[in-house]
Biopython code that builds the backbone (N, CA, C, O; Angstrom):
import numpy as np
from Bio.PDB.StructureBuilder import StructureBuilder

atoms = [
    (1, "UNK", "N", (15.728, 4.085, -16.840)),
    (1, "UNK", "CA", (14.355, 3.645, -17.024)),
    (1, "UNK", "C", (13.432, 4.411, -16.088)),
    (1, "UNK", "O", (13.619, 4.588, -14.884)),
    (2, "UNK", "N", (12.350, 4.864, -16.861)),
    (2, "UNK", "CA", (10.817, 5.685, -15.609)),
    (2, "UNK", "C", (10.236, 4.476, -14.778)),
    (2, "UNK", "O", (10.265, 3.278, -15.060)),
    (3, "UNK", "N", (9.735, 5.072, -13.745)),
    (3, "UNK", "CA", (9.407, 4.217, -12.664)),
    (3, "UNK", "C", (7.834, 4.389, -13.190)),
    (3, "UNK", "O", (7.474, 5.359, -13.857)),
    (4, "UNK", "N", (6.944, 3.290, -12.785)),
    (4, "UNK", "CA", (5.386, 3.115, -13.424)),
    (4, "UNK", "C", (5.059, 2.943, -11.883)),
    (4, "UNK", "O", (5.811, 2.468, -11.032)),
    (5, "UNK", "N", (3.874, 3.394, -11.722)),
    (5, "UNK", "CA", (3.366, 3.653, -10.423)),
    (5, "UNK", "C", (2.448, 1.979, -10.287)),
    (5, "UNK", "O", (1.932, 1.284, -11.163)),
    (6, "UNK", "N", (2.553, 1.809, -8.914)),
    (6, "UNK", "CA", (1.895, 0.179, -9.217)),
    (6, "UNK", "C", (0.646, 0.561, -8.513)),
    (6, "UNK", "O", (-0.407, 0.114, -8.967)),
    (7, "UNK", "N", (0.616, 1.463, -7.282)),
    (7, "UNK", "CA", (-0.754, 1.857, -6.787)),
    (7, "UNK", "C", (-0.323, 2.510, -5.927)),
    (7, "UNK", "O", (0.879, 2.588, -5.674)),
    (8, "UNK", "N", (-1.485, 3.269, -5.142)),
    (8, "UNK", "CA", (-1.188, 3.835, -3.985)),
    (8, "UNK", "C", (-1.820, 3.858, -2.535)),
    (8, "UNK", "O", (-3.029, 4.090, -2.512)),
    (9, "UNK", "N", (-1.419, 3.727, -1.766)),
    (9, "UNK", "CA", (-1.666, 3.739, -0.423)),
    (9, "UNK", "C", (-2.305, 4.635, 0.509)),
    (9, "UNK", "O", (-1.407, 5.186, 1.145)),
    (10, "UNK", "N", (-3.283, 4.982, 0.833)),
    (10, "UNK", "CA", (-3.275, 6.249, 1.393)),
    (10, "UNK", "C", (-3.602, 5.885, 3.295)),
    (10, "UNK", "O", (-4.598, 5.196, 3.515)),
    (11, "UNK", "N", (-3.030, 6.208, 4.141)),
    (11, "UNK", "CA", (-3.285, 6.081, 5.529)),
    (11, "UNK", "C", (-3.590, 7.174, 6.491)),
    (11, "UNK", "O", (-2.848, 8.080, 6.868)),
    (12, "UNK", "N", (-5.214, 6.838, 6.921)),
    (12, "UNK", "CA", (-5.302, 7.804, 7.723)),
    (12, "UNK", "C", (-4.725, 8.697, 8.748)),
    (12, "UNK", "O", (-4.141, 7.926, 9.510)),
    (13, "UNK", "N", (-4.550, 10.069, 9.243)),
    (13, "UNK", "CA", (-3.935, 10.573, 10.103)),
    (13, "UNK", "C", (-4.174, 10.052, 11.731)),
    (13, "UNK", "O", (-3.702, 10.166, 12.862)),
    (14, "UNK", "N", (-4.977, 9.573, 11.164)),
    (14, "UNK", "CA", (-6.045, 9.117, 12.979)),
    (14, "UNK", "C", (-5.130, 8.252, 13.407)),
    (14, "UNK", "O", (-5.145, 8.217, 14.637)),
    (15, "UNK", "N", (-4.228, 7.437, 12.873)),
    (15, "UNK", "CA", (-3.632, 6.228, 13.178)),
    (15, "UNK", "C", (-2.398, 6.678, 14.262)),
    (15, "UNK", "O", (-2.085, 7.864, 14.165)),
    (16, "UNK", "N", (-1.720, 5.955, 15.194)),
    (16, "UNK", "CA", (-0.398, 6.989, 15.626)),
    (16, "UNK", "C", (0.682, 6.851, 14.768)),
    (16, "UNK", "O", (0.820, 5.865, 14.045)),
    (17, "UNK", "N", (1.438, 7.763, 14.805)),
    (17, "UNK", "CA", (2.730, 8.197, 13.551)),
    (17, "UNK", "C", (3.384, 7.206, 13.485)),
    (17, "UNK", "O", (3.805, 6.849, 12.385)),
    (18, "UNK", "N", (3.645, 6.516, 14.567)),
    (18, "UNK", "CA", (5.064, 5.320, 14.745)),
    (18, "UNK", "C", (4.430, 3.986, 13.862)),
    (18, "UNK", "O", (5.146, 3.016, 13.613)),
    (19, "UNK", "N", (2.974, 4.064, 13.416)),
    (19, "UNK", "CA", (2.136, 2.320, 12.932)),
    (19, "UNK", "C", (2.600, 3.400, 11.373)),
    (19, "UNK", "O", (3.407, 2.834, 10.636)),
    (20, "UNK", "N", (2.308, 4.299, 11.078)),
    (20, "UNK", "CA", (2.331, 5.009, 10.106)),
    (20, "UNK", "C", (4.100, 4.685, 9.637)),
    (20, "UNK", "O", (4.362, 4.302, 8.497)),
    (21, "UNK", "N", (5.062, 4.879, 10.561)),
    (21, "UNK", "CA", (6.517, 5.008, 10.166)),
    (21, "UNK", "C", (6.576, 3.038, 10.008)),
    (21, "UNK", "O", (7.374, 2.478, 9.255)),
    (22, "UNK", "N", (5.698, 2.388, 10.769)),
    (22, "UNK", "CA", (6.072, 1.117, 10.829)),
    (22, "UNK", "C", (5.569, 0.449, 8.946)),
    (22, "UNK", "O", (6.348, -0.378, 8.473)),
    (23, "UNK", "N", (4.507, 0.809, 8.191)),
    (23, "UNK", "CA", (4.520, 1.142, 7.103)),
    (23, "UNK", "C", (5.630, 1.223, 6.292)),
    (23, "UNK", "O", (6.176, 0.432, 5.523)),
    (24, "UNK", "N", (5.798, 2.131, 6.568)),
    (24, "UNK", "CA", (6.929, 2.743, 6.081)),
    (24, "UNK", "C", (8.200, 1.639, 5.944)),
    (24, "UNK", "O", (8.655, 1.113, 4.928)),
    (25, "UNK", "N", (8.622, 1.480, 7.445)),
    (25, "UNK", "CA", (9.625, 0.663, 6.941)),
    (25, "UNK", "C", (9.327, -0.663, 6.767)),
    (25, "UNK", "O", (10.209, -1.315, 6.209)),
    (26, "UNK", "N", (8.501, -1.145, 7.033)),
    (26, "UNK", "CA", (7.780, -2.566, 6.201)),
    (26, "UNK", "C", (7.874, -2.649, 4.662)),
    (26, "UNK", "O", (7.898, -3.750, 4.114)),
    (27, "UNK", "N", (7.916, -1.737, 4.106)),
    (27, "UNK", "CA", (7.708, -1.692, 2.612)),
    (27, "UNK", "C", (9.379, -1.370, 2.521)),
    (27, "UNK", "O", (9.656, -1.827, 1.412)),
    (28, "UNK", "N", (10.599, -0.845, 3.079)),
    (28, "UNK", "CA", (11.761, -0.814, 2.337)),
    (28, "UNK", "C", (12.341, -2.195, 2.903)),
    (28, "UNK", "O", (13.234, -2.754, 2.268)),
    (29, "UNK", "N", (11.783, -2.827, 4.245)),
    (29, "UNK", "CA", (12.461, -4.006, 4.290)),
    (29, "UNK", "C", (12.253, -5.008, 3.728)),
    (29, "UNK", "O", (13.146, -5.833, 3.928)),
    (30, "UNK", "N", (11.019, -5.533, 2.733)),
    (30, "UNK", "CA", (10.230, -6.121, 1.984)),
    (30, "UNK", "C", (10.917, -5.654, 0.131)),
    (30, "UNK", "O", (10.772, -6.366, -0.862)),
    (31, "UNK", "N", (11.580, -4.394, 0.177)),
    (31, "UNK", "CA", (12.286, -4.036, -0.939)),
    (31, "UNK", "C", (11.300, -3.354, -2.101)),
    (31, "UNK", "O", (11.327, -3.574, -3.312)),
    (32, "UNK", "N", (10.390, -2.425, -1.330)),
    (32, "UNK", "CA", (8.566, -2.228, -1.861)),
    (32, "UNK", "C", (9.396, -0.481, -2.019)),
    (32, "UNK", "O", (9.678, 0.076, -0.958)),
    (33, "UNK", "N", (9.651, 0.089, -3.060)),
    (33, "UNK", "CA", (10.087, 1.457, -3.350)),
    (33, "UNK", "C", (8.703, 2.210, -3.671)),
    (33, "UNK", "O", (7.972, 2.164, -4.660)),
    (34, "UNK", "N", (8.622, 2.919, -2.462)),
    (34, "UNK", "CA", (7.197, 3.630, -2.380)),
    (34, "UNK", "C", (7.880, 5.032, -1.807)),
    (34, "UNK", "O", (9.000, 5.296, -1.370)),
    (35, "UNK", "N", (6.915, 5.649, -1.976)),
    (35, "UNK", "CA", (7.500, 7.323, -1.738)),
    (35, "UNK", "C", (6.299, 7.666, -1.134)),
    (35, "UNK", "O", (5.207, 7.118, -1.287)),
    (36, "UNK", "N", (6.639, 8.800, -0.302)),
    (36, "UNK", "CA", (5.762, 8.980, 0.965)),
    (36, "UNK", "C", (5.616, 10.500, 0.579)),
    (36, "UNK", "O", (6.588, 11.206, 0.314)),
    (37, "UNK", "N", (4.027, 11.032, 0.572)),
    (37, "UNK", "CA", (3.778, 12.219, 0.536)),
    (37, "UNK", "C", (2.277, 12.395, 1.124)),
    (37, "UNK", "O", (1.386, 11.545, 1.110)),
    (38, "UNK", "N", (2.203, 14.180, 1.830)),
    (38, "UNK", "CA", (0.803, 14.465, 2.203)),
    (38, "UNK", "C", (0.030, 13.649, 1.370)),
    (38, "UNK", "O", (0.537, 13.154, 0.364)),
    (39, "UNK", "N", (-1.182, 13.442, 1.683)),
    (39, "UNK", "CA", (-2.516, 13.327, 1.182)),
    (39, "UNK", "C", (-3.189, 14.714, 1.172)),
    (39, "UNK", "O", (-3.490, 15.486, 2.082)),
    (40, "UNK", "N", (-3.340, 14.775, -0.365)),
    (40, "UNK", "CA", (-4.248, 15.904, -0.301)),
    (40, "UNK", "C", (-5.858, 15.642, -0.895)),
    (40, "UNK", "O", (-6.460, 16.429, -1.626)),
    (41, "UNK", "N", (-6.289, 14.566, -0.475)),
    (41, "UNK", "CA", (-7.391, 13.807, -0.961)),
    (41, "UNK", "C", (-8.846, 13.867, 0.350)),
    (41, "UNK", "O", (-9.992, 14.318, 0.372)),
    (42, "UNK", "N", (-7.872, 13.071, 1.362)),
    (42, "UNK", "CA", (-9.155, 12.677, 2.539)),
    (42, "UNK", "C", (-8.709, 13.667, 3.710)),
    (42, "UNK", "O", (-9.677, 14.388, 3.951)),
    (43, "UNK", "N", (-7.821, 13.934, 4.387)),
    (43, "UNK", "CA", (-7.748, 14.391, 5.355)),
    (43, "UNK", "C", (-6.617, 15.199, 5.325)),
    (43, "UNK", "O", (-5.673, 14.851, 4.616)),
    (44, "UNK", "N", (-6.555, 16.272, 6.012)),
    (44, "UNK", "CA", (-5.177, 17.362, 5.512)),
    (44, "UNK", "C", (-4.421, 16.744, 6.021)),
    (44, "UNK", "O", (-3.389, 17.027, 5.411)),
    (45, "UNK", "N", (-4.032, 15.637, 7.197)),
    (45, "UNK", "CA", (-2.650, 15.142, 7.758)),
    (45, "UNK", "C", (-2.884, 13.386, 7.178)),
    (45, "UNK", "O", (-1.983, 12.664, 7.608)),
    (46, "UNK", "N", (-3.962, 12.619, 6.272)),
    (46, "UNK", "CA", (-3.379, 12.062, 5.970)),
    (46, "UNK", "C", (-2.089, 11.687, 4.878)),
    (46, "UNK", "O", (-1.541, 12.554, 4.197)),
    (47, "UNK", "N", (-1.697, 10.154, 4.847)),
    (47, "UNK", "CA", (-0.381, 10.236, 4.200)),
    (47, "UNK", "C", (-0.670, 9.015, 3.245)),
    (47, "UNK", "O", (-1.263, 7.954, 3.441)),
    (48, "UNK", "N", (-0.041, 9.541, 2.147)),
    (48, "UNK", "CA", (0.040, 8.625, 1.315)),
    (48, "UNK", "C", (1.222, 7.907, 0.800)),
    (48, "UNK", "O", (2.174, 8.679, 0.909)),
    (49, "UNK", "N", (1.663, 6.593, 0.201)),
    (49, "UNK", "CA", (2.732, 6.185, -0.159)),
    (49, "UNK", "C", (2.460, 5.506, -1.511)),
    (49, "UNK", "O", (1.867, 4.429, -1.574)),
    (50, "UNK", "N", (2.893, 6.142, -2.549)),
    (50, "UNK", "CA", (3.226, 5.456, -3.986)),
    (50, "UNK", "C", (4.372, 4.618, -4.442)),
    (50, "UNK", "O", (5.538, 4.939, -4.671)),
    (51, "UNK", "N", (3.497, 2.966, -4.553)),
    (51, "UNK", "CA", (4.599, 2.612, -4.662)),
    (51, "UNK", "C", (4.946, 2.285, -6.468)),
    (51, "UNK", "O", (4.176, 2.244, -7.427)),
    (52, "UNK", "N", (6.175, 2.125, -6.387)),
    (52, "UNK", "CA", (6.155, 2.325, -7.805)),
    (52, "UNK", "C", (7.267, 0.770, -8.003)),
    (52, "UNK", "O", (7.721, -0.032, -7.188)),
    (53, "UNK", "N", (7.364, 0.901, -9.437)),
    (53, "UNK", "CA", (8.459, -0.392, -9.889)),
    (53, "UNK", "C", (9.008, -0.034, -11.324)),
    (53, "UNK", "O", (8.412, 0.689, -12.122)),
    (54, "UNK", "N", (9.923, -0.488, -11.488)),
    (54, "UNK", "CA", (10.621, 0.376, -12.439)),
    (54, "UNK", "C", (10.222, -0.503, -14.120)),
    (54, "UNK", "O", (10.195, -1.704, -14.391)),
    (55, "UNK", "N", (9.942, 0.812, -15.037)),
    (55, "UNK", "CA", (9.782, -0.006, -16.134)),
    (55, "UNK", "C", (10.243, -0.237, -17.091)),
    (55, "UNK", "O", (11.263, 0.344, -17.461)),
    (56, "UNK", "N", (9.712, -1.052, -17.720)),
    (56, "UNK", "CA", (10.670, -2.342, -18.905)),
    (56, "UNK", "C", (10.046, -3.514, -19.504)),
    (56, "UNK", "O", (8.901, -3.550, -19.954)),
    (57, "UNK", "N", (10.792, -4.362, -19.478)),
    (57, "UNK", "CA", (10.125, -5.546, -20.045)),
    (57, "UNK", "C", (10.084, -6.590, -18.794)),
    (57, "UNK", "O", (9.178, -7.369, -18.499)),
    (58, "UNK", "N", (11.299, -6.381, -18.165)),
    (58, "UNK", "CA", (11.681, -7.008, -16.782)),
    (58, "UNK", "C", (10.423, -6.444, -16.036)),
    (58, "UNK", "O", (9.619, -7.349, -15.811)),
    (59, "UNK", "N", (9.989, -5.133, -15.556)),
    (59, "UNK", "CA", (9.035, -5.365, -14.509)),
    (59, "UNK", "C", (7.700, -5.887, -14.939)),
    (59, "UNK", "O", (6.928, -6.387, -14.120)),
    (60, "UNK", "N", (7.442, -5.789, -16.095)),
    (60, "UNK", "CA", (6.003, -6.883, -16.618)),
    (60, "UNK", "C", (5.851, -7.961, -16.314)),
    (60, "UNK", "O", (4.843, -8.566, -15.952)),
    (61, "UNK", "N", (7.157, -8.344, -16.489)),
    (61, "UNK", "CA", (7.053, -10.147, -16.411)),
    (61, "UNK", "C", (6.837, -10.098, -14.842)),
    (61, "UNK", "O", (6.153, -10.916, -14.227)),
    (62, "UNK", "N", (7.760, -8.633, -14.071)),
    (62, "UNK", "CA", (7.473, -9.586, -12.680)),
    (62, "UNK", "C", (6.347, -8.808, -12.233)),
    (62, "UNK", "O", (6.162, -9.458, -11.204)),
    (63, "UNK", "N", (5.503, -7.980, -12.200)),
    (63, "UNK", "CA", (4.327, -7.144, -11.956)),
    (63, "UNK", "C", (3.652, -7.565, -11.028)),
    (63, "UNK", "O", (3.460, -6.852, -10.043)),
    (64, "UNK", "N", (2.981, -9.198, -11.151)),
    (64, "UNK", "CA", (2.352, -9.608, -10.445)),
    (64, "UNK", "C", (3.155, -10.379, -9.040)),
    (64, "UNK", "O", (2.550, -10.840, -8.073)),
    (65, "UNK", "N", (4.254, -10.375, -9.176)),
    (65, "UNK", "CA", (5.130, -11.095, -8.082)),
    (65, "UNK", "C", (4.931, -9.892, -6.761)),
    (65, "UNK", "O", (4.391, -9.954, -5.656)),
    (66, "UNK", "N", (5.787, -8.621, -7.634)),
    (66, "UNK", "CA", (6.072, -7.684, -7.172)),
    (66, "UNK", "C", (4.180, -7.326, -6.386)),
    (66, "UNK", "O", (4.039, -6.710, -5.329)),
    (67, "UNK", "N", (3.368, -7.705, -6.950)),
    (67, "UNK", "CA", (1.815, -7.080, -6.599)),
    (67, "UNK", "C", (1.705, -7.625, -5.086)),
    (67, "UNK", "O", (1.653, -7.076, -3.986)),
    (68, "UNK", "N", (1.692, -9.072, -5.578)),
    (68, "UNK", "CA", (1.585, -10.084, -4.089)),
    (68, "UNK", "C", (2.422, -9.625, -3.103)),
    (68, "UNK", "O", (2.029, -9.377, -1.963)),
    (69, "UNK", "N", (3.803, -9.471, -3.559)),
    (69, "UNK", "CA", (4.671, -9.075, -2.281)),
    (69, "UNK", "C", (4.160, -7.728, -1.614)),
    (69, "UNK", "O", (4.103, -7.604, -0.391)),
    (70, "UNK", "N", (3.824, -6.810, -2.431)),
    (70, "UNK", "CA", (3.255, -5.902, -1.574)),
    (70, "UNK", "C", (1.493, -5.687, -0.780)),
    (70, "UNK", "O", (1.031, -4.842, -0.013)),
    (71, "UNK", "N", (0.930, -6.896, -1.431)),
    (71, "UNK", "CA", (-0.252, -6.745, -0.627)),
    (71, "UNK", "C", (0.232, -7.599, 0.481)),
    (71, "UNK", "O", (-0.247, -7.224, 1.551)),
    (72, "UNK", "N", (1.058, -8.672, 0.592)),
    (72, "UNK", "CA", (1.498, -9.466, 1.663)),
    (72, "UNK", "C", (1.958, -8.636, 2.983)),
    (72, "UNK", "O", (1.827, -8.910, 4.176)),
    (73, "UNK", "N", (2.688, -7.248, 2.171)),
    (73, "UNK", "CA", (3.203, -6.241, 3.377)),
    (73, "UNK", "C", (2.132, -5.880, 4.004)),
    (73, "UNK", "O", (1.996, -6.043, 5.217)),
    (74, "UNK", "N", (1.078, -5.242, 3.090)),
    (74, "UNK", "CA", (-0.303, -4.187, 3.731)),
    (74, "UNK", "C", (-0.719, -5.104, 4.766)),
    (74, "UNK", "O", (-0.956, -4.639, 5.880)),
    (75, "UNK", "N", (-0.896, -6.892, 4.461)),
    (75, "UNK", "CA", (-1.544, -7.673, 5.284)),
    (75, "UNK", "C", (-0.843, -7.389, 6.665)),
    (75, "UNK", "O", (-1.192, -6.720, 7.637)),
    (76, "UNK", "N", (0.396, -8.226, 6.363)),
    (76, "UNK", "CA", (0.848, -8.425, 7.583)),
    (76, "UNK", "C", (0.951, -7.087, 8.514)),
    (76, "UNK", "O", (0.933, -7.226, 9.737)),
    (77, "UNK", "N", (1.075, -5.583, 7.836)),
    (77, "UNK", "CA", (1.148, -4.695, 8.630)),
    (77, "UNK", "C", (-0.611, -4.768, 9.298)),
    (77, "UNK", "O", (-0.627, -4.553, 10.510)),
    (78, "UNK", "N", (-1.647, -4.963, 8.840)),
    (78, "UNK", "CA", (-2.830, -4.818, 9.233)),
    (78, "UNK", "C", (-3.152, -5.636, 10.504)),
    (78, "UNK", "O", (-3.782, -5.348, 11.522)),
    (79, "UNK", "N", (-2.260, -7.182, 9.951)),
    (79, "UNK", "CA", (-2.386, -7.500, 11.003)),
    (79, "UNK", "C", (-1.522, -7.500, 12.775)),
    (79, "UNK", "O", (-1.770, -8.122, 13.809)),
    (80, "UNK", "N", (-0.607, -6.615, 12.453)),
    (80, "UNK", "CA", (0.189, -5.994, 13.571)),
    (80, "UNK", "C", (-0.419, -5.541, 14.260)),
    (80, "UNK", "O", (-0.470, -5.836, 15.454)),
    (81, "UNK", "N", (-1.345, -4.305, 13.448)),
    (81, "UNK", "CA", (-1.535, -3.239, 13.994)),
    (81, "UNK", "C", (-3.244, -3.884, 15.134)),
    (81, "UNK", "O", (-3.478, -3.486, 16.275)),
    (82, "UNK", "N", (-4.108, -4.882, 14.351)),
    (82, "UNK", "CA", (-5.010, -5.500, 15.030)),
    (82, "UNK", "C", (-4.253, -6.267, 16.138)),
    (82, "UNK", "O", (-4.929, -6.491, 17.142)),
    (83, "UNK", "N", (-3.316, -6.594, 16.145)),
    (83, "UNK", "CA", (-3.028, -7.455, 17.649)),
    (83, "UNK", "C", (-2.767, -6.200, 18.652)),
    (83, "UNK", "O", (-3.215, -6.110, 19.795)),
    (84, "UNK", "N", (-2.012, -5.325, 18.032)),
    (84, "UNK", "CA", (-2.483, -3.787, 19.200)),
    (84, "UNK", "C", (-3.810, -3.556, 19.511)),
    (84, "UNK", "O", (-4.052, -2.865, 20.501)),
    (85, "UNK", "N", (-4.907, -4.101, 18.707)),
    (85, "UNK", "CA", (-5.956, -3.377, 19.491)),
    (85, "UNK", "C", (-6.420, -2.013, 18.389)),
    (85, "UNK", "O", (-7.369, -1.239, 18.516)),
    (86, "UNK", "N", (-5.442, -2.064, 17.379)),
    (86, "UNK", "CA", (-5.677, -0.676, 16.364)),
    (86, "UNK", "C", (-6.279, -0.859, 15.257)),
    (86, "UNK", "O", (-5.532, -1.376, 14.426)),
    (87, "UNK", "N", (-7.300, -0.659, 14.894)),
    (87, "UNK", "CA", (-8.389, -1.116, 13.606)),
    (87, "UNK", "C", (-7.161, -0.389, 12.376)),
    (87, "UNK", "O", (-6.604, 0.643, 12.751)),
    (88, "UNK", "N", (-6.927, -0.736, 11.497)),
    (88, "UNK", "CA", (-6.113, 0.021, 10.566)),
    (88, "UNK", "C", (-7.586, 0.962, 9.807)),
    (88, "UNK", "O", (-8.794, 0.727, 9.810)),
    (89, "UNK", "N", (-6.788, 2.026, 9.241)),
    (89, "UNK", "CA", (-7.573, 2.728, 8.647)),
    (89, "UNK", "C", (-7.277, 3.457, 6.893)),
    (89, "UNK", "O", (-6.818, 4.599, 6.856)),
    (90, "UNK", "N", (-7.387, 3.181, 6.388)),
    (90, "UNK", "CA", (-7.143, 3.474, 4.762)),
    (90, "UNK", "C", (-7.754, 3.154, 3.738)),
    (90, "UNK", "O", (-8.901, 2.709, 3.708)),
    (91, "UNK", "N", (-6.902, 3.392, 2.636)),
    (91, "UNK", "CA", (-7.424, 2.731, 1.467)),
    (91, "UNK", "C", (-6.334, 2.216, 0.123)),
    (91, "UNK", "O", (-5.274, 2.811, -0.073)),
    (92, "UNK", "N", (-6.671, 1.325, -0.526)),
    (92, "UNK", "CA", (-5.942, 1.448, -1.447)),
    (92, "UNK", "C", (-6.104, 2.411, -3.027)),
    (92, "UNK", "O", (-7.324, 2.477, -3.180)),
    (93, "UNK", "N", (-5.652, 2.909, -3.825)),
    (93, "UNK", "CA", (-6.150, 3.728, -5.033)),
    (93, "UNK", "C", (-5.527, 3.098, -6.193)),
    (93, "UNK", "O", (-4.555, 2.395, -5.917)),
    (94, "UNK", "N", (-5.824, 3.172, -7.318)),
    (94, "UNK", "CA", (-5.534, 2.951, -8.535)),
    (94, "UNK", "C", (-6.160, 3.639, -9.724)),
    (94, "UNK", "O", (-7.355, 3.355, -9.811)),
    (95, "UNK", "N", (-5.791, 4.337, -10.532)),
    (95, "UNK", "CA", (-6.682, 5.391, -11.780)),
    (95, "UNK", "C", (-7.675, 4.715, -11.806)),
    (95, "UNK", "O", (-8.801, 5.164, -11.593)),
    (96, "UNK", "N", (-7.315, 3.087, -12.171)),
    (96, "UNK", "CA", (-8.441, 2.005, -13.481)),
    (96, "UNK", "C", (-9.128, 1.706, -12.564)),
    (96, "UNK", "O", (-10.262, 1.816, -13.031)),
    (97, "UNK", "N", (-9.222, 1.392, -11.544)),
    (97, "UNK", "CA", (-9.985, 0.397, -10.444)),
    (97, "UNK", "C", (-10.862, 1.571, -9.261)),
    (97, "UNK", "O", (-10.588, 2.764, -9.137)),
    (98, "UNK", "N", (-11.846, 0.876, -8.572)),
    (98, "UNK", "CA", (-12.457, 1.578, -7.056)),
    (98, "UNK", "C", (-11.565, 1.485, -6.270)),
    (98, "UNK", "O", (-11.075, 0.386, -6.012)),
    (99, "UNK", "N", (-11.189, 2.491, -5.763)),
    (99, "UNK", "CA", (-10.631, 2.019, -4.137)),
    (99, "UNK", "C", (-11.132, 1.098, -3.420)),
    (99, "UNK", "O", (-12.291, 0.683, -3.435)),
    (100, "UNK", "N", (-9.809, 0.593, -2.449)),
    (100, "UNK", "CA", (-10.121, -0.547, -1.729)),
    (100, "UNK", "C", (-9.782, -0.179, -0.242)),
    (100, "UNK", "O", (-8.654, -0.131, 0.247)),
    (101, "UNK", "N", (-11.272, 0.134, 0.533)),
    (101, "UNK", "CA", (-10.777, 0.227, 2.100)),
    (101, "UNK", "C", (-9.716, -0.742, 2.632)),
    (101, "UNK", "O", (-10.217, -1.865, 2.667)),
    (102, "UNK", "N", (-8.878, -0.748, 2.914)),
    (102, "UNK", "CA", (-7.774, -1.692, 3.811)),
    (102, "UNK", "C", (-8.579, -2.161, 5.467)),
    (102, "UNK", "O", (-8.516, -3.191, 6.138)),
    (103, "UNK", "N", (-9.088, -1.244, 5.601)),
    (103, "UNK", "CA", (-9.684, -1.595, 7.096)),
    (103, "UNK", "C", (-10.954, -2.519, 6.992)),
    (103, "UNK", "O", (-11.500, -2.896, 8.029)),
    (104, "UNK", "N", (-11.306, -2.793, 6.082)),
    (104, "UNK", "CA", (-12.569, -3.778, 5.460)),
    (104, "UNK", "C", (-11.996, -4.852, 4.768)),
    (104, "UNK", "O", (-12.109, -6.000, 5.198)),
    (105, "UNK", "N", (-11.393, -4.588, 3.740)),
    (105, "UNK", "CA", (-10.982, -5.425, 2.947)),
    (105, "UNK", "C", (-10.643, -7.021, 3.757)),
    (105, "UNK", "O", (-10.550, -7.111, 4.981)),
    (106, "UNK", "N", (-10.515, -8.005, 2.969)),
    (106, "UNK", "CA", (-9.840, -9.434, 3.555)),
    (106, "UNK", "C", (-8.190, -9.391, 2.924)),
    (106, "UNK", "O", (-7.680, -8.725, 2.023)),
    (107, "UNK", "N", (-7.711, -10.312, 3.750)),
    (107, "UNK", "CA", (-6.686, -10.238, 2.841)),
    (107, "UNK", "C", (-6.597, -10.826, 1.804)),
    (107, "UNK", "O", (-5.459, -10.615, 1.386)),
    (108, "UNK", "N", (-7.101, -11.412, 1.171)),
    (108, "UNK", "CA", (-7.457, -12.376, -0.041)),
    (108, "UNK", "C", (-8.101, -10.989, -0.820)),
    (108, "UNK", "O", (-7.563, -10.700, -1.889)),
    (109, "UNK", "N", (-9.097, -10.213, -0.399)),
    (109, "UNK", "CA", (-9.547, -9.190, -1.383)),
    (109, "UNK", "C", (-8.458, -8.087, -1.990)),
    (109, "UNK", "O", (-8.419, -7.727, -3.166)),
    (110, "UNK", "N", (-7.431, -7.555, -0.735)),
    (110, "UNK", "CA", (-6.167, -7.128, -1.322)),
    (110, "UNK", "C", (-5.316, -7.670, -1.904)),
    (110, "UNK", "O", (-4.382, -6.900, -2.127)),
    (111, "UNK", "N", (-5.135, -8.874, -2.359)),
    (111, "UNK", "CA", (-4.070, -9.824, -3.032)),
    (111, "UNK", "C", (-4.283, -9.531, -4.302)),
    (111, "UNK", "O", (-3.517, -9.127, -5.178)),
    (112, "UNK", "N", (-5.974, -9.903, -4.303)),
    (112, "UNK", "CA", (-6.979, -10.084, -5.489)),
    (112, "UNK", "C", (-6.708, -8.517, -5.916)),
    (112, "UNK", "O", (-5.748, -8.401, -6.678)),
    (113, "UNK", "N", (-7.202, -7.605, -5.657)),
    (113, "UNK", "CA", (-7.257, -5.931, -5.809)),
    (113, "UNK", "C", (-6.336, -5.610, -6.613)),
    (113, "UNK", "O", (-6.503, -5.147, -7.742)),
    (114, "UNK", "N", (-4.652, -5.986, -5.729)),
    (114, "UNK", "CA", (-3.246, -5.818, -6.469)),
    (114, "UNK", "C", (-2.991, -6.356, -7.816)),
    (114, "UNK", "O", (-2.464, -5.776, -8.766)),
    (115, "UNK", "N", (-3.379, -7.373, -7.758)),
    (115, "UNK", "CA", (-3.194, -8.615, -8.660)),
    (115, "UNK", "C", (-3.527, -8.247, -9.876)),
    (115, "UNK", "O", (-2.601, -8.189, -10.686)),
    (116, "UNK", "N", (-4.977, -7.885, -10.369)),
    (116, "UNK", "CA", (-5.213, -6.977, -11.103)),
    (116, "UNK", "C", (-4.294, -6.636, -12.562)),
    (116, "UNK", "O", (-3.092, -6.437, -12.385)),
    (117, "UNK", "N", (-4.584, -6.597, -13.339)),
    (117, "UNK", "CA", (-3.659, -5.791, -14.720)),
    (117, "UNK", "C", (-4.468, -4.160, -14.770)),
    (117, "UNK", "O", (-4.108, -3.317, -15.591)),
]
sb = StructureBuilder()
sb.init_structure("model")
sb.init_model(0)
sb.init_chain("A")
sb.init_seg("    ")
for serial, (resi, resn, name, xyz) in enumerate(atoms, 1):
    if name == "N":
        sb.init_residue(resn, " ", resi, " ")
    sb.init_atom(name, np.array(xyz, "f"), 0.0, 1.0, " ", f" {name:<3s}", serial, name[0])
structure = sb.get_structure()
């Protein structure tokens, strides 16, 4: 089965690498199959992560489960990174939709954002 892209992530370079790797593994311990590549959009060293879910009939039904669980990650990583003292910096992307700053956003507005069809 092809994997359908659910959205993408993009995180500024400004951030330090290790909140960037902490990302990272937030989303495989959460079970969030996202793939990590340059950004060639906003900044030459930012990074982006697509996460994707595999398709069928099975990931429809769960689409929106799978949505929540991963804006739940972005949250809780956002809010890590604010008890450091580190404003997060990004955005979220989608073809159909505006981007959604992560560093603005509420978390209720990223739930909402994901949630989305």
């Amino acid at each position: 089965m092809s994997e359908i892209p659910l959205c993408s992530v993009t995180i500024s370079s400004q951030l330090p690498l290790d909140e960037i790797d902490s990302l990272e593994t937030s989303l495989l311990i959460n079970s969030i199959k996202a793939q990590k590549f340059p950004s060639r959009v906003l900044g030459a060293d930012d990074v982006a992560f697509v996460a994707t879910v595999v398709g069928g009939l099975a990931a429809t039904a769960n689409l929106i489960e799978y949505s929540i669980k991963f804006a739940k990650t972005i949250n809780n990583w956002r809010r890590e990174l604010r008890l450091k003292g580190i404003e997060p910096k990004g955005r979220l992307e989608h073809p159909q939709r505006p981007p959604l700053d992560i560093g603005k956003a509420t978390d209720e507005e990223i739930v909402e954002w994901l949630s989305r069809k």
